[in-house]
C-alpha positions in Angstrom: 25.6 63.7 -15.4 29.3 63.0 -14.4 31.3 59.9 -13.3 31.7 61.7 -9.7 28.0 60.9 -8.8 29.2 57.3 -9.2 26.9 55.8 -11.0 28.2 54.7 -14.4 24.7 53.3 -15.7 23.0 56.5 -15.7 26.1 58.1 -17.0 25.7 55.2 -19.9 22.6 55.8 -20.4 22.7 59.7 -20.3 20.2 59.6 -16.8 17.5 58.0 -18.7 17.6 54.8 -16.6 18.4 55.3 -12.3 18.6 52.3 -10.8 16.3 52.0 -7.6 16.9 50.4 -4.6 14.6 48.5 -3.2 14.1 47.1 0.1 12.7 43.5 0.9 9.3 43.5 3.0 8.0 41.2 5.4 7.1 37.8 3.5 3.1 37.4 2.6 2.0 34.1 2.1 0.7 33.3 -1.5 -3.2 33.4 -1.9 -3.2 29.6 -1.7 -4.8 26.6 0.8 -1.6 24.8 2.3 -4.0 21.3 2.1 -0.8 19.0 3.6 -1.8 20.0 6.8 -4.4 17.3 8.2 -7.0 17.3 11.2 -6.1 13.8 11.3 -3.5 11.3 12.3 -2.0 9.2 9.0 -1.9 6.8 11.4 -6.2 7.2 11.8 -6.7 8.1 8.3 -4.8 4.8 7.1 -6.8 2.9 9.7 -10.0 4.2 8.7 -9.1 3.0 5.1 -8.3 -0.3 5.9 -11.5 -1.2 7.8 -13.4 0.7 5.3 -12.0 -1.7 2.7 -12.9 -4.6 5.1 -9.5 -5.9 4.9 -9.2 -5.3 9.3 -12.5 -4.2 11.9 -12.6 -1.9 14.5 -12.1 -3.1 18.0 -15.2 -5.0 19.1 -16.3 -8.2 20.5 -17.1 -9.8 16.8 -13.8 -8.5 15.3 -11.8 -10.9 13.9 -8.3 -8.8 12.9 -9.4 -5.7 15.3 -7.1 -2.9 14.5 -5.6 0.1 17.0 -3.9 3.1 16.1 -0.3 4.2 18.6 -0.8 1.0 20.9 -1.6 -2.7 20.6 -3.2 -3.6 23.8 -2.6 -7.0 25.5 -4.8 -8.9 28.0 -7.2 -11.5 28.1 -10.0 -10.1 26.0 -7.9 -8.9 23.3 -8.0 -10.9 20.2 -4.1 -12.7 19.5 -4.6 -11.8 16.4 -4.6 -8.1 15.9 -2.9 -4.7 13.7 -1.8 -1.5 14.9 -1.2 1.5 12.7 1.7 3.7 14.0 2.9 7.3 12.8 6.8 7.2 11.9 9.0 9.6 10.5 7.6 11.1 7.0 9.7 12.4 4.4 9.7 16.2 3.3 9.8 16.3 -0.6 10.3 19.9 -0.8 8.0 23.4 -0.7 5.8 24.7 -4.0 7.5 27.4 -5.0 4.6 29.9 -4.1 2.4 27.4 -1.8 2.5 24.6 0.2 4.7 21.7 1.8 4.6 18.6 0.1 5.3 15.6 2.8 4.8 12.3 2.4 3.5 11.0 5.9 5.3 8.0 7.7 3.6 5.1 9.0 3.9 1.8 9.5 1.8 -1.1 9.9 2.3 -4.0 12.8 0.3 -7.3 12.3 0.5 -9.6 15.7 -0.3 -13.2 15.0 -0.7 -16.7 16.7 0.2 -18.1 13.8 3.4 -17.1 11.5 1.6 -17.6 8.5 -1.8 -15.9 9.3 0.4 -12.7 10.1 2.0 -12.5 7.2 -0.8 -13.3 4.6 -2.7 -10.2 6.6 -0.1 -7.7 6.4 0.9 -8.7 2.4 -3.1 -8.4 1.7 -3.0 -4.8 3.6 0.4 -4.3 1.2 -0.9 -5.7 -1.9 -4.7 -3.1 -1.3 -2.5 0.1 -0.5 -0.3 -0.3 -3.8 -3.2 0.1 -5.5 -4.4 3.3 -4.0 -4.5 5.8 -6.3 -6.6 9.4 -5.8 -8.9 7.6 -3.3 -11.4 10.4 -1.7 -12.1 9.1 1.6 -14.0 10.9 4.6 -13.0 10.6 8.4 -15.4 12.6 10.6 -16.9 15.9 8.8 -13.3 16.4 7.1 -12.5 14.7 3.6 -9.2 14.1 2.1 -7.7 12.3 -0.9 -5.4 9.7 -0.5 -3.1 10.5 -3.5 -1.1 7.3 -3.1 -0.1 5.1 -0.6 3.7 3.6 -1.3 6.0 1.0 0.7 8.5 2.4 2.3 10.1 -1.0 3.3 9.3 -5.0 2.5 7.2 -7.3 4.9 10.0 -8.2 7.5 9.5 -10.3 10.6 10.2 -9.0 14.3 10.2 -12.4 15.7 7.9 -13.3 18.9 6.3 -11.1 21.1 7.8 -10.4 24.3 6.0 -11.6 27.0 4.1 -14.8 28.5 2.4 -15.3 25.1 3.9 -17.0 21.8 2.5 -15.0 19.1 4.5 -13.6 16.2 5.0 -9.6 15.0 5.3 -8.8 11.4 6.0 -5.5 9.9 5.4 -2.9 7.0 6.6 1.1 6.6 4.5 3.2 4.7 5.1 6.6 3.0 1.4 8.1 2.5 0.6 11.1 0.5 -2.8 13.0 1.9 -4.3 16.1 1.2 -7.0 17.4 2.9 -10.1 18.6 1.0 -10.7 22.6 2.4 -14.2 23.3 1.0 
């Protein structure tokens, strides 16, 4: 071995080590379920919680606080008092080192009221029953999921009256939600 085939570790080492050279493949995706990915809106999934809880009711004729996921409809039928569940801007947490995503899903909840009062006391009770979420397995169709936790993003604030030719008041919540779905 001699310093002229330029490599002073095998002449070090008298040859016994060569270093190899090795050539990055293609990445291959760990063995592992990426569960942050969901068959269902947060949005849904939130909803579906909250009526399951019977703190608000689907939209019917007997519903008192009917709520509506992406759109609060307005018209005569439609109950003044009503909540709407809305997906917003989530917030990436960062990537398992050799798995999945973690993200913790934006939403936010919007509580229309003919009264100030009645508004508000719904959205803190809605508050006040997703602080306390903690590993809560809940099913939405044939999937299942586990809502991990369910954390304020933002206080109860007030948007003021609703535009338009009624006088009924808008009051607001953010949400961060972390879900997993269940792969069986």
């Amino acid at each position: 071995m001699t310093l002229k085939s330029g490599n002073i570790t095998a002449l070090v080492m008298s040859g016994l080590f060569y270093p190899v050279q090795t050539v990055p493949g293609p990445y291959v995706p760990p063995d592992t379920e990426d569960g942050y990915r969901l068959n269902a809106s947060p949005a849904v999934l939130l909803r579906h919680y909250a009526t399951f809880i019977t703190l608000l009711q689907t939209p019917s004729g007997s519903a008192e606080w009917p709520c509506y996921v992406s759109s609060m409809p307005d018209g005569d039928l439609i109950e003044d008092d009503a909540c709407c569940f809305y997906d917003t801007a989530g917030w990436k947490d960062g990537r398992v080192m050799n798995g999945p995503t973690i993200e913790h899903f934006g939403v936010q909840l919007r509580v229309r009221s003919k009264e100030y009062q009645d508004g508000w006391d719904k959205a803190d009770s809605i508050c006040s029953a997703f602080d306390s979420v903690l590993n809560y397995p809940l099913d939405y169709g044939d999937d299942s999921f586990i809502l991990y936790n369910i954390s304020r993003a933002s206080a109860i604030f007030s948007l003021g009256t609703e535009a338009g030719t009624k006088r009924r008041f808008l009051v607001t919540a953010n949400f961060l939600a972390t879900i997993k779905q269940v792969i069986s």
